[in-house]
C-alpha positions in Angstrom: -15.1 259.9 18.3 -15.5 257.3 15.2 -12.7 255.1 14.9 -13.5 252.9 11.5 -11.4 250.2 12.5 -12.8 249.6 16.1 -16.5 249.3 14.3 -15.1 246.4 11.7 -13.7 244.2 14.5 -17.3 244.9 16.3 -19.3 244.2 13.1 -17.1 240.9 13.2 -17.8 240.1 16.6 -21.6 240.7 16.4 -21.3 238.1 13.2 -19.4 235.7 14.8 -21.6 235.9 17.8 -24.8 235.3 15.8 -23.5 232.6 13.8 -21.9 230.8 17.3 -25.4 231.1 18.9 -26.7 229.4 15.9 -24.1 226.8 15.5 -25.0 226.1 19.4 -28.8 226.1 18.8 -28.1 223.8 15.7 -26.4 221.7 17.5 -28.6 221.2 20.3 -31.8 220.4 18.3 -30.4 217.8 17.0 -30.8 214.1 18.2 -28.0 212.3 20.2 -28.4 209.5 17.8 -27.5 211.3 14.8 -24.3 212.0 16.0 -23.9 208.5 16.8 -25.1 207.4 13.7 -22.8 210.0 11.6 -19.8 208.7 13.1 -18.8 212.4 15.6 -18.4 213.3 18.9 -21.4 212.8 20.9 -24.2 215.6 20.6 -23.2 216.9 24.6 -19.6 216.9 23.8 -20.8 219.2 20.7 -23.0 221.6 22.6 -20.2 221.8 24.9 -17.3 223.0 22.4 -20.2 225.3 21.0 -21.0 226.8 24.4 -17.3 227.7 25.6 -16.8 228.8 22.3 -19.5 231.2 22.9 -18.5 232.3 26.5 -14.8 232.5 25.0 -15.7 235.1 22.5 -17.9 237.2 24.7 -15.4 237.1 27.4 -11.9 237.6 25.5 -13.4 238.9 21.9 -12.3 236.4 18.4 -9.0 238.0 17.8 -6.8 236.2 20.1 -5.2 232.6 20.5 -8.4 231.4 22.1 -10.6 233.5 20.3 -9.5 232.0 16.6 -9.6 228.4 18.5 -13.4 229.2 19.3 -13.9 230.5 15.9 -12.1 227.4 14.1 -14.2 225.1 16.3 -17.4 226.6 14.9 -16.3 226.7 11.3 -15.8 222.7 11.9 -19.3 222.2 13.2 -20.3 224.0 9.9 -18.3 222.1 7.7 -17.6 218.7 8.9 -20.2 218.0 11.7 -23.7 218.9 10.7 -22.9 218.0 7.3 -22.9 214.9 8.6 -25.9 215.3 10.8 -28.0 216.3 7.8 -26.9 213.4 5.8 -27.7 210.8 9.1 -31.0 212.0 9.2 -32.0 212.0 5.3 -32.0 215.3 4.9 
């Protein structure tokens, strides 16, 4: 049977999936020495947050204490970190 509200929260997830796996890519294309150079945690310690983030909302969904904790951690890459990675490397 349809249930409207189950497919929202699973359009959600697929979007917050996509844009985690992107954040993660993102992340690791980037040089180590732009992380350095913009002044953030080091490019592994980045593409580690990104990755559990990942595993944490494929394995427990984003609704959830640890699910919004993922989430939040990729909304900071977005807005804080590379950011700052585009300005380090003249972009």
């Amino acid at each position: 049977m349809f249930k409207p509200l189950s497919s929202v929260f699973g359009v959600i997830l697929l979007v917050a999936l996509v844009i985690q796996i992107y954040a993660l890519v993102d992340a690791s294309m980037c040089p180590a020495s732009a992380y350095l150079a913009a002044g953030k945690l080091t490019k592994n310690a980045w593409v580690t947050i990104l990755a559990v983030a990942l595993v944490v909302v494929l394995m427990a969904g984003w609704f959830g204490t640890f699910g919004l904790a993922a989430i939040v951690a990729t909304i900071v890459y977005f807005v804080d970190v590379r950011p700052a990675l585009r300005r380090a490397r003249g972009r």
